[in-house]
C-alpha positions as CSV (number, residue, x, y, z in Angstrom):
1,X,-180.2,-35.0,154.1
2,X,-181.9,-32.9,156.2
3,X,-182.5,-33.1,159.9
4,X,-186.1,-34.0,159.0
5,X,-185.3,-36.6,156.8
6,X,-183.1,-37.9,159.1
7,X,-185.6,-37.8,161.6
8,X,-188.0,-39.9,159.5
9,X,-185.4,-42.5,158.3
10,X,-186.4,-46.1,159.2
11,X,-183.9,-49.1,159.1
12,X,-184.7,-52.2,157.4
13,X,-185.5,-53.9,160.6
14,X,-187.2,-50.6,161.6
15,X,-189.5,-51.2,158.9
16,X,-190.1,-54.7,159.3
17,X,-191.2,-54.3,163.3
18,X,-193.7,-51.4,162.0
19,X,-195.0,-53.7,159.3
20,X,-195.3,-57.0,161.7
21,X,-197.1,-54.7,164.3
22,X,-199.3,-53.0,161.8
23,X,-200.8,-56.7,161.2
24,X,-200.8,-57.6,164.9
25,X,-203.0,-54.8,165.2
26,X,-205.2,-55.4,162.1
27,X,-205.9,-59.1,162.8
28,X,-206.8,-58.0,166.8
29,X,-209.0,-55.2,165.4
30,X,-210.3,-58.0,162.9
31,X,-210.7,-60.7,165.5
32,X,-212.5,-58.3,168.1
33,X,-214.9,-57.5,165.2
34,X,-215.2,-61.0,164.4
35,X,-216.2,-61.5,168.1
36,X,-218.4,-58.7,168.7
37,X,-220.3,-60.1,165.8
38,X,-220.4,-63.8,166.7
39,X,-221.9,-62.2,170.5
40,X,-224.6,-60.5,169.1
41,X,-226.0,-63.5,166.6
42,X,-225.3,-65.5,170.0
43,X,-227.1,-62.5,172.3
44,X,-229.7,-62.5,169.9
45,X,-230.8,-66.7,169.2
46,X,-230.6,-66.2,172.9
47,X,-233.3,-63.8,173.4
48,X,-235.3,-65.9,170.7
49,X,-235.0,-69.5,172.4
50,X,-235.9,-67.4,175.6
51,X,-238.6,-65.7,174.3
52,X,-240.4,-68.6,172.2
53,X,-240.3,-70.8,175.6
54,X,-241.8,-68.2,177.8
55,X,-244.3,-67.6,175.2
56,X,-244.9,-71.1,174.6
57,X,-245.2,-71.9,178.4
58,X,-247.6,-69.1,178.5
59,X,-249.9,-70.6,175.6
60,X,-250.0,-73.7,177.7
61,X,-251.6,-72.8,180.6
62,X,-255.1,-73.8,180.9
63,X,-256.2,-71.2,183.4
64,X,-254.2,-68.3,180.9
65,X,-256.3,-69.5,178.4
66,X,-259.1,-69.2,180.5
67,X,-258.7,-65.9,181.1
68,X,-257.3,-64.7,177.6
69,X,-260.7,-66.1,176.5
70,X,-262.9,-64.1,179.0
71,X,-261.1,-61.3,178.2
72,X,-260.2,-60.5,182.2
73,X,-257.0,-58.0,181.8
74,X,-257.4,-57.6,185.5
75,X,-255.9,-60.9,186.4
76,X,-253.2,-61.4,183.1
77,X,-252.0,-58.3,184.0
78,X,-250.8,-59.1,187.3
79,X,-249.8,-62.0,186.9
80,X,-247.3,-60.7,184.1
81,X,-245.9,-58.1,185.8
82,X,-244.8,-60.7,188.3
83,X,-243.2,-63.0,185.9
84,X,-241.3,-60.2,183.9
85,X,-238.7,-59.3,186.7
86,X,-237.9,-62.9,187.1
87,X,-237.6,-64.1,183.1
88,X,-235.8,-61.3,182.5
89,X,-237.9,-60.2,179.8
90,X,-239.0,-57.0,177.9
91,X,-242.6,-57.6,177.8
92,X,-245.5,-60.2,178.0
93,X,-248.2,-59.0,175.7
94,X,-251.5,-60.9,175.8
95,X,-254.0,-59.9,173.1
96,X,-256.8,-60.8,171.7
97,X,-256.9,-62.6,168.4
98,X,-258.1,-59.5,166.9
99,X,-255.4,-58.0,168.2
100,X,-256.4,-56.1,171.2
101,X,-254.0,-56.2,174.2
102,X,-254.9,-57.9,177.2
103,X,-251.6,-56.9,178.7
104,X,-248.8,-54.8,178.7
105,X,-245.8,-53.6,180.0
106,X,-247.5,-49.6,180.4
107,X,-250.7,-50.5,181.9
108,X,-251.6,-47.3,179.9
109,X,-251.6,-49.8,176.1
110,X,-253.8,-52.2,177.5
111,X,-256.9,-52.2,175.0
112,X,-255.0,-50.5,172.6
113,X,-254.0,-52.5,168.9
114,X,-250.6,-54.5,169.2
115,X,-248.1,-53.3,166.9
116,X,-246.2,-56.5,165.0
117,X,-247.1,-59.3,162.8
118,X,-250.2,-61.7,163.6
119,X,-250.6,-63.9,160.6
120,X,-248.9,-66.4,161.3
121,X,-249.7,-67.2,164.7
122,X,-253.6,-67.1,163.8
123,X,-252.5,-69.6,161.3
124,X,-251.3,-71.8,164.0
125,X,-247.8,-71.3,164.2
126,X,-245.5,-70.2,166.2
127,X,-242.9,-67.6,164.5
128,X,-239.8,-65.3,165.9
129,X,-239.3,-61.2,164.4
130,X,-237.6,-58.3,165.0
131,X,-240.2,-55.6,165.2
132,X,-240.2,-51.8,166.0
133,X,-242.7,-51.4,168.8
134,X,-243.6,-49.1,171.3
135,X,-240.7,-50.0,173.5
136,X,-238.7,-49.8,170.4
137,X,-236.3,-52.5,167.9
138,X,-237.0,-55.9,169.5
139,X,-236.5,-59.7,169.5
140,X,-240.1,-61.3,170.2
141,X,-242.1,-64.4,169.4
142,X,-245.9,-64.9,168.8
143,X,-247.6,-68.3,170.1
144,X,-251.2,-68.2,169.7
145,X,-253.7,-69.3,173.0
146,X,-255.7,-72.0,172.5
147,X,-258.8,-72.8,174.3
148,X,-258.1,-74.9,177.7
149,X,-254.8,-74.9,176.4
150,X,-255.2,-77.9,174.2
151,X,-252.6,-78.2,171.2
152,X,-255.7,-78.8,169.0
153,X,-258.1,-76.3,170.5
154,X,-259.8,-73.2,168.9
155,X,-257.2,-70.2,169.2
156,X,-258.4,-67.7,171.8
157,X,-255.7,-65.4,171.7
158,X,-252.3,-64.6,171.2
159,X,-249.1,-64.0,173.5
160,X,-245.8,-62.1,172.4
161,X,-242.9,-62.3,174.6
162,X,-239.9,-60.1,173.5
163,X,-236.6,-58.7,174.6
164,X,-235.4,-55.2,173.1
165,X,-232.4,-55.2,171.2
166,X,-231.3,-52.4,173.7
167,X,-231.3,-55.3,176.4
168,X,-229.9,-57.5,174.6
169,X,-227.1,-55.2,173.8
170,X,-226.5,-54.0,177.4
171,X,-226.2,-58.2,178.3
172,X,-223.5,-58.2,175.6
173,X,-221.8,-54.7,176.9
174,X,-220.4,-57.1,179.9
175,X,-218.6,-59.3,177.7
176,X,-216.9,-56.4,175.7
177,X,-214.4,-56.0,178.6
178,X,-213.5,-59.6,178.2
179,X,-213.1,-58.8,174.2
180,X,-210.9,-55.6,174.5
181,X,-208.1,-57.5,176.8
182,X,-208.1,-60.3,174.5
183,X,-207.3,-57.9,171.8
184,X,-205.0,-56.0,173.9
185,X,-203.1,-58.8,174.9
186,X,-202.4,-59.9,171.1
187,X,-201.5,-56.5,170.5
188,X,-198.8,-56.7,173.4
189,X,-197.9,-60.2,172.0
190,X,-197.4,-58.3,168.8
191,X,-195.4,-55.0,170.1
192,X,-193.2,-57.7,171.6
193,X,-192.9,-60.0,168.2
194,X,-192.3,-56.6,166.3
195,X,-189.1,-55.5,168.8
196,X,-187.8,-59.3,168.5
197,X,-188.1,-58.8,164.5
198,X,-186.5,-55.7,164.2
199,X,-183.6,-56.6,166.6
200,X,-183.0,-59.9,164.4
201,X,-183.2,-58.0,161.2
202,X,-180.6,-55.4,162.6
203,X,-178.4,-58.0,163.4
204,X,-178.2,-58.6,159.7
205,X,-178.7,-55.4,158.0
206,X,-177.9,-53.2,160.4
207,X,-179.0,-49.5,160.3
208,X,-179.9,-49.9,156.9
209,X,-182.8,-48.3,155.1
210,X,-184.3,-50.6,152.0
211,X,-183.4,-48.3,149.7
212,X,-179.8,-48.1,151.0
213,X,-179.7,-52.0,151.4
214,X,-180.8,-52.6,148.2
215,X,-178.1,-50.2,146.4
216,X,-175.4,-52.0,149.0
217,X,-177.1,-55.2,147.2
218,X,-176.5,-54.1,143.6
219,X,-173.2,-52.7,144.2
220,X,-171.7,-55.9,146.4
221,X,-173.2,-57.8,143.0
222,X,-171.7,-55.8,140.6
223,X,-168.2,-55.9,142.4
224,X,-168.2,-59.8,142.7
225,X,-168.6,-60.3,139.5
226,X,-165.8,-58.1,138.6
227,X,-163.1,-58.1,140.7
228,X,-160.3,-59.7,139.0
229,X,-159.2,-61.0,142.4
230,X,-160.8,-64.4,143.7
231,X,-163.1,-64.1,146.6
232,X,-164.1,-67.9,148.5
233,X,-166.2,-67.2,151.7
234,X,-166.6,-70.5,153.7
235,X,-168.6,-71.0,156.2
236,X,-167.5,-72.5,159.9
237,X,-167.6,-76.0,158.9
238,X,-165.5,-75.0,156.3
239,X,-167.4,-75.3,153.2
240,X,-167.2,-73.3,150.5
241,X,-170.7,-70.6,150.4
242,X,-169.7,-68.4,148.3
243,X,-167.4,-67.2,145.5
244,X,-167.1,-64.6,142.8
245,X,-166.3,-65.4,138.7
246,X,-162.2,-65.1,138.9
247,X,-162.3,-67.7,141.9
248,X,-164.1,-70.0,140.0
249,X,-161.8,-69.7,136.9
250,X,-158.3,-70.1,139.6
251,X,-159.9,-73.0,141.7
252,X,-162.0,-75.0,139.0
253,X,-165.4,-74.2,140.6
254,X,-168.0,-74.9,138.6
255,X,-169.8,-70.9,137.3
256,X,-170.7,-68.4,140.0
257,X,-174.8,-67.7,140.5
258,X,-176.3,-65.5,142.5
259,X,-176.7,-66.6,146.0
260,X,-175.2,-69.1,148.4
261,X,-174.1,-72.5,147.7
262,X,-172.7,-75.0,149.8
263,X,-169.2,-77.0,148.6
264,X,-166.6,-79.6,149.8
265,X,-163.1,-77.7,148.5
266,X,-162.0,-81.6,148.7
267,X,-164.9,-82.5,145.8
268,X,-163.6,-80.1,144.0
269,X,-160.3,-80.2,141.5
270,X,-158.2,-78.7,143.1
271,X,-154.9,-78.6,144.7
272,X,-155.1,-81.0,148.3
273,X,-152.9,-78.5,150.1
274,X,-154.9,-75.5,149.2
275,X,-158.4,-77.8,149.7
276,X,-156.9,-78.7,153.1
277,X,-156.1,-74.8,153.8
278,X,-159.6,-73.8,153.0
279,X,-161.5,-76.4,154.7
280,X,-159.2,-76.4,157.9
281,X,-159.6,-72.1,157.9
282,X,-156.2,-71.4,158.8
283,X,-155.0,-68.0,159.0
284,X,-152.9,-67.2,155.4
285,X,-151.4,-63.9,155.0
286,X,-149.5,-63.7,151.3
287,X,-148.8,-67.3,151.2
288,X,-147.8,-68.5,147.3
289,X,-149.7,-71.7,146.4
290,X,-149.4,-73.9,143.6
291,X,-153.0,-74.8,141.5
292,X,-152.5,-76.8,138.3
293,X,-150.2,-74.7,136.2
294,X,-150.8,-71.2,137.9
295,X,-149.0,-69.7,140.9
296,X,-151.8,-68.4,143.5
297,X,-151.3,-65.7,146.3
298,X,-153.1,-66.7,148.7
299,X,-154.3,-64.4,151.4
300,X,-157.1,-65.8,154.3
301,X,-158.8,-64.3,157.1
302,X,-161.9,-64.8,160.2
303,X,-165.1,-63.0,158.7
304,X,-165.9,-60.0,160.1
305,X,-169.1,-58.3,161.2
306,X,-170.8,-55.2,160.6
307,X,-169.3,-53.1,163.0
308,X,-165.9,-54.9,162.0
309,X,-165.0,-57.3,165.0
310,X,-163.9,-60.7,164.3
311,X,-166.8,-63.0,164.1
312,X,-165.3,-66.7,163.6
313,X,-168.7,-68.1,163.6
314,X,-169.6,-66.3,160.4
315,X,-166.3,-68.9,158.4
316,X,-163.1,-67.5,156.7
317,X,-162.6,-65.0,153.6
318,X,-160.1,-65.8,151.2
319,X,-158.5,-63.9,148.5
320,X,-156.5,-65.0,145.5
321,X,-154.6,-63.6,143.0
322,X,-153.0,-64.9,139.8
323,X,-149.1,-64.5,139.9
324,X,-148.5,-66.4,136.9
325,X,-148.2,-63.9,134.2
326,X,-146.6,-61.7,136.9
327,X,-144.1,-64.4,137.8
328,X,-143.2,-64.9,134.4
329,X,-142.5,-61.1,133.7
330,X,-140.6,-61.1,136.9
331,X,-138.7,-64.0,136.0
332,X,-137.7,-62.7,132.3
333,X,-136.8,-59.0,134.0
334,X,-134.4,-61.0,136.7
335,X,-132.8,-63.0,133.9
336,X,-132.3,-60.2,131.7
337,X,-130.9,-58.4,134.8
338,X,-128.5,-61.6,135.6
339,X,-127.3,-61.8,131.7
340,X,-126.6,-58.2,131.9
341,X,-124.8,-58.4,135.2
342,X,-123.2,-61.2,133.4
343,X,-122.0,-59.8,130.2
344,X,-120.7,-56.5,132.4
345,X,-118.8,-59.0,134.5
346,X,-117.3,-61.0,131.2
347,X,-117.1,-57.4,129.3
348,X,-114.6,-56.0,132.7
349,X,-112.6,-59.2,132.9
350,X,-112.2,-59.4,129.0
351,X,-111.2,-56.0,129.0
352,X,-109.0,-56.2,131.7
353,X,-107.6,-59.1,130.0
354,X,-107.0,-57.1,126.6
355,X,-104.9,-54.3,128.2
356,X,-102.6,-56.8,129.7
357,X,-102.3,-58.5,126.0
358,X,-101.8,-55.6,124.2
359,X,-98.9,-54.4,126.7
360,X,-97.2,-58.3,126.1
361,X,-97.5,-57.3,122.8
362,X,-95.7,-54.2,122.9
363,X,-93.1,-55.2,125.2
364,X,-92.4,-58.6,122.0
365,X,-93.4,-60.8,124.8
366,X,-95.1,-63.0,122.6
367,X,-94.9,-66.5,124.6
368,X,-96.4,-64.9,127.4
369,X,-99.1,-63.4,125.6
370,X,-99.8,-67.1,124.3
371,X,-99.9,-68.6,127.7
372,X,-102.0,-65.5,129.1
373,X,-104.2,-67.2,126.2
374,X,-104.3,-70.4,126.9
375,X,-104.4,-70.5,130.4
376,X,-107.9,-67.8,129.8
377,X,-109.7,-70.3,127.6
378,X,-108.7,-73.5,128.9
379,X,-111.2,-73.6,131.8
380,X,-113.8,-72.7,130.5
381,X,-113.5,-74.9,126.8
382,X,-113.4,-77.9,129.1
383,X,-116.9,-76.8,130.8
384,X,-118.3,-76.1,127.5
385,X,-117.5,-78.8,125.8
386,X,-119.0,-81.0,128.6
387,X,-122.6,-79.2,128.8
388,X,-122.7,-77.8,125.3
389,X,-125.2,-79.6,123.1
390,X,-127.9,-79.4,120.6
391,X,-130.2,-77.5,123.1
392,X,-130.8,-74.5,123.0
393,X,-131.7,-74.0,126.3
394,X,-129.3,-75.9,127.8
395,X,-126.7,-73.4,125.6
396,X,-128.0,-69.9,127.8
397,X,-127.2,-71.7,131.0
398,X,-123.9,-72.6,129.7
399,X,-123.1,-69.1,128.8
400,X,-124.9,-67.7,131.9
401,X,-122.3,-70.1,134.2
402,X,-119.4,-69.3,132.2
403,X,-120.2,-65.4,132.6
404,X,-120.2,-66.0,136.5
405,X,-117.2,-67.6,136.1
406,X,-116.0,-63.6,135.5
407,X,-118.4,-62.3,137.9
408,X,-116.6,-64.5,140.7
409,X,-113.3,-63.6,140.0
410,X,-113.7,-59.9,139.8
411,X,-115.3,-60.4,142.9
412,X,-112.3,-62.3,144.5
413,X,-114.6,-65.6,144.8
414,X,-113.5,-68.9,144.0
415,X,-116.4,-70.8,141.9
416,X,-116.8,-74.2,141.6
417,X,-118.9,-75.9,139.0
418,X,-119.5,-79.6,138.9
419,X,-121.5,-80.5,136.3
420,X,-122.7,-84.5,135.7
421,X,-122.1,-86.2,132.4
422,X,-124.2,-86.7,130.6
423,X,-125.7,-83.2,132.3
424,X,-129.3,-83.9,133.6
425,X,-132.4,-82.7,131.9
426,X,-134.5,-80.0,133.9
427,X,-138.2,-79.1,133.1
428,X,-137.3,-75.8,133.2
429,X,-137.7,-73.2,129.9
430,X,-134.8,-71.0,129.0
431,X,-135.9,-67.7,131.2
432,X,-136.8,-70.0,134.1
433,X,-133.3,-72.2,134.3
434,X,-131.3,-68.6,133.7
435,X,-134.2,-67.2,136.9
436,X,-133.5,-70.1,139.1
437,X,-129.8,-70.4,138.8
438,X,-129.0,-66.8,138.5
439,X,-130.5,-66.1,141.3
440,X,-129.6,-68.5,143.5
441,X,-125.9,-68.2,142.1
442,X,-126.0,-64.6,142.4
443,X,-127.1,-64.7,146.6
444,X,-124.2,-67.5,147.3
445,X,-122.2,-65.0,145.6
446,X,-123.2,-62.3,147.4
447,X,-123.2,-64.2,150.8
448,X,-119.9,-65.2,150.0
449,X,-118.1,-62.0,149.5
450,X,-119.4,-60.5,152.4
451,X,-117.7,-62.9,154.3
452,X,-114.2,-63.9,155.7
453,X,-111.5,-65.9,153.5
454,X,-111.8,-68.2,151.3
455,X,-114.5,-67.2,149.6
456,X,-115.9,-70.1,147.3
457,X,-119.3,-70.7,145.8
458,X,-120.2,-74.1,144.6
459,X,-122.5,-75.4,141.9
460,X,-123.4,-79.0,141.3
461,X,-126.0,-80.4,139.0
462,X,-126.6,-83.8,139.4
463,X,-129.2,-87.1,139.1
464,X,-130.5,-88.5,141.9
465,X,-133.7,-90.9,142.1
466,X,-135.3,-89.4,139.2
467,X,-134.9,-86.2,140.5
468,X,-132.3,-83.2,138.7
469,X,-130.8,-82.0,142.0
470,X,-128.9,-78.3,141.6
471,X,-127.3,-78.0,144.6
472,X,-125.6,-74.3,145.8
473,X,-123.3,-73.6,148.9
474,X,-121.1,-70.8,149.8
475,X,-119.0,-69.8,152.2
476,X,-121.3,-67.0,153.8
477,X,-122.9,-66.6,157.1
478,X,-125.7,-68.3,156.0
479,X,-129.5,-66.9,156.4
480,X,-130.6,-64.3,158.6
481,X,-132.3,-66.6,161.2
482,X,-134.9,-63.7,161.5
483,X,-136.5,-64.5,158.3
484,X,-139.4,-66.6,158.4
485,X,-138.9,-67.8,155.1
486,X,-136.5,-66.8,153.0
487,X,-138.2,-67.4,150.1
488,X,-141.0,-65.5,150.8
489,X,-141.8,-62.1,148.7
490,X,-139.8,-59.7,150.3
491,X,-138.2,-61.2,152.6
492,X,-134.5,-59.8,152.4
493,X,-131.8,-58.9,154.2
494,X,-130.4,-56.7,151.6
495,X,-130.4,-52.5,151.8
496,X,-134.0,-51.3,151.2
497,X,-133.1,-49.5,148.1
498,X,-130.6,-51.9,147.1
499,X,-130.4,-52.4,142.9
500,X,-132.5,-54.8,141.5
501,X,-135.4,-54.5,144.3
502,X,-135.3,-56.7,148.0
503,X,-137.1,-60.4,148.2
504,X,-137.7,-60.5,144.8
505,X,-135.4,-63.2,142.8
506,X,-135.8,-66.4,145.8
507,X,-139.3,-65.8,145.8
508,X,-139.1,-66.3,142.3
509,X,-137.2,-69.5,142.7
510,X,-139.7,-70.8,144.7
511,X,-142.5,-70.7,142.7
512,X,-141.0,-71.5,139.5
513,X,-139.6,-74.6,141.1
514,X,-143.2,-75.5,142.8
515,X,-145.0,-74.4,139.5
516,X,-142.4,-77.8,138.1
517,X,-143.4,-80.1,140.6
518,X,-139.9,-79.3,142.5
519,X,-138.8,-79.1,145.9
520,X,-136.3,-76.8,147.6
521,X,-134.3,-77.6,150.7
522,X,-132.0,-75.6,152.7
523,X,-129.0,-77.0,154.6
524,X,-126.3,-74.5,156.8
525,X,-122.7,-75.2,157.5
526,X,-122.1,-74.4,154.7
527,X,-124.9,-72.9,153.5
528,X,-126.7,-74.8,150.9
529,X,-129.4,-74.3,148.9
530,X,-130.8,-77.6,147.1
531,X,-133.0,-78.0,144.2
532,X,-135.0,-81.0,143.0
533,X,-136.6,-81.2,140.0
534,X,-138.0,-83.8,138.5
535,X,-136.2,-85.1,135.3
536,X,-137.8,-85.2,131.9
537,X,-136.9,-86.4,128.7
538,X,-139.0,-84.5,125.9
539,X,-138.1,-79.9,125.7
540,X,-140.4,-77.9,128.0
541,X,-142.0,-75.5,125.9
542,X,-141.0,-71.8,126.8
């Protein structure tokens, strides 16, 4: 844009101060008309109801009519002449009713024909016109003169009293003044309404021009509707205003429209903790939340306002994303990584273990190699038989504890399983037990052989008030007390390019477990990570 365009750009509130002052203006201009108009009927019913009582005051008088009937101009005429400075008058003209003037404002008409209408006042009436005379456009009236003044006499004459429009305008000219500062104090009124407009409408649309607002308009539409991330704005009592079409299909809100609406989170069907979280505005920054059977990430925030300060009285802006389908590829990608950290463990050890056979074996050792044997698969018979059954599921945990069984040892810790019989059902599918456990097997682990001897890791699974409690502890230092929440999405203490990613597998834990209704609870010395799920007697589905 050019500097002249630029020069000639108007804002929206810009726009709307030009507009509101261009009315302003035209209703003053409007209304001064309106007045000028109404002053001159008034100027001018003035001059008649002036006129028609001089003129009738002058019919009236015995000794005028007197006179008007001996025709002496010699006395009318002075007599006039005194009366006009005082009535403020244009002329008294006394005539004849032939129509010869008796008097006259120029003594120089006198006996001359009067110029106007005579009808009707030789008719007997008394009548008001506007006339073009010799002292020009004026308001008069005719009264005819009856002999000895009597209403019912003979008429003897006629008299016309008049203003000219000229005076009458000039008496109006004295109350224009009055007119122009009444205008000019609306249009101040206005100049002031149009600054208060446009400062109100910049406060919402900024520097905006229409055209630019309305484009800002289609495109904030147009990305509402499709983000594929939920936006909720509430407002400061913490009511729901507005929301796009993927927060209506996380939260349960009934379809997004155009424009604002105004919503309880408590009416609606939705999680309490999350309804409580919206409505109270608290500050949320990645948080995981549980909604029905999908794992939120919830992120919330004070509104902002144009020029991008903080403006808590505008409400909160929330963001929510769907981590279900996410968390359930996560979840399969950590248990494929903790089988195949698994089956390399078992794959070393049996290998290990093969060697050491085949060199019994060569040496005709052949009682040792039996005990090497038995004392291999005795262990871990006994744990199978007690948590092997028909389920399927139930069958990849087994095999996923008996491969850490492996894992431990080449790792020089000691692990403990304690398993109760009959083995509590968990609502958890096959890639979501091998998630949880692995991962929370795999840290004790970890914690454990980072630290001083012994190193044990132990894993319960037990029934408790209705609950499936899976209880780990380890011998490790326990948490980094720096963490926040260890649970948390990347929250770790681990290298930053450690294998298998940082913060990823407890976080996981934690949702699958909230995703079941579950609860997790931490415990130190030793550190212990426990479990609760509740129990269930029919297969979750996978």
């Amino acid at each position: 844009m050019d500097a002249k365009g630029r020069g000639m750009r108007l804002s929206v509130g810009g726009r709307l101060a030009l507009v509101s002052l261009g009315i302003v203006v035209l209703v003053a201009g409007v209304l001064a008309a309106l007045l000028s108009v109404q002053l001159s009927d008034s100027g001018q019913r003035e001059a008649e109801q002036v006129t028609r009582s001089v003129a009738e005051t002058f019919a009236h008088e015995s000794e005028i009519a007197t006179l008007v009937a001996a025709r002496d101009s010699d006395r009318l005429q002075p007599m006039v002449e005194q009366i006009l400075p005082d009535a403020d008058l244009s002329f008294v003209t006394i005539m004849t009713p032939d129509g010869i003037r008796l008097t006259h404002r120029n003594r120089s008409e006198i006996g001359l024909p009067y110029q106007g209408s005579r009808a009707e006042a030789l008719a007997g009436e008394s009548f008001t016109e506007v006339y073009v005379g010799t002292l020009g456009p004026s308001v008069r009236t005719i009264v005819p003169i009856r002999e000895g003044g009597d209403e019912d006499g003979p008429i003897v004459g006629l008299v016309a009293v008049g203003v000219t429009l000229g005076a009458v305008q000039q008496d109006l000219a004295a109350r224009v003044p009055l007119i122009v500062a009444a205008s000019a104090a609306i249009v101040g009124f206005g100049v002031l309404g149009a600054l208060f407009v446009r400062r109100s409408a910049r406060r919402v649309t900024g520097s905006y021009t229409p055209r630019e607002l309305s484009r800002l308009v289609d495109s904030y539409e147009t990305v509402l509707h499709s983000l594929r991330e939920g936006l909720v704005v509430t407002d400061r009592d913490g009511r729901i205003v507005l929301y796009n079409d993927e927060a209506a299909d996380l939260l349960g809100l009934p379809p997004a429209i155009t424009g604002q609406v105004s919503l309880d989170p408590h009416d609606v069907d939705m999680d309490t903790d999350l309804a409580d979280a919206i409505a109270g505005g608290r500050r949320m920054v990645e948080e995981t939340v549980v909604n029905g059977d999908r794992v939120l990430l919830v992120n919330q925030e004070e509104a902002r306002d144009l020029s991008g300060r903080r403006a808590p009285e505008r409400g909160r802006v929330m963001t929510l994303r769907d981590r279900s389908e996410l968390q359930a590829l996560l979840g399969e990608l950590e248990g494929v990584r903790t089988l195949s950290d698994t089956l390399r463990s078992q794959t070393h050890e049996h290998g290990n273990r093969l060697h050491a056979l085949l060199a019994l074996l060569e040496l005709g050792r052949i009682d040792e190699a039996r005990r090497l044997i038995v004392a291999s698969t005795e262990d871990r018979q006994e744990l199978a038989d007690r948590l092997v059954s028909d389920d399927d599921d139930d069958a990849v945990v087994v095999a996923l504890l008996l491969g850490k069984l492996d894992e431990a040892a080449e790792r020089g810790v000691r692990l403990d399983l304690d398993v109760a019989e009959p083995a509590p059902r968990v609502p958890l599918a096959a890639p979501e037990a091998v998630t949880v456990v692995g991962n929370l097997v795999d840290n004790a682990l970890d914690a454990a052989s980072a630290g001083a001897e012994p190193r044990w890791v132990r894993v319960s699974l037990t029934a408790r008030e209705g609950d499936a409690v899976l209880e780990v502890a380890d011998s490790g230092a326990g948490f980094d007390p720096s963490l926040h929440d260890p649970f948390a999405y990347g929250a770790s203490t681990k290298p930053a390019h450690a294998p298998g990613g940082r913060g990823v597998g407890l976080a996981l834990v934690r949702d699958i477990v909230a995703a079941r209704g579950g609860t997790l609870q931490l415990a130190a010395e030793p550190t212990t990570v426990r479990v609760f799920l509740p129990v269930v007697t029919e297969q979750v589905p996978a």
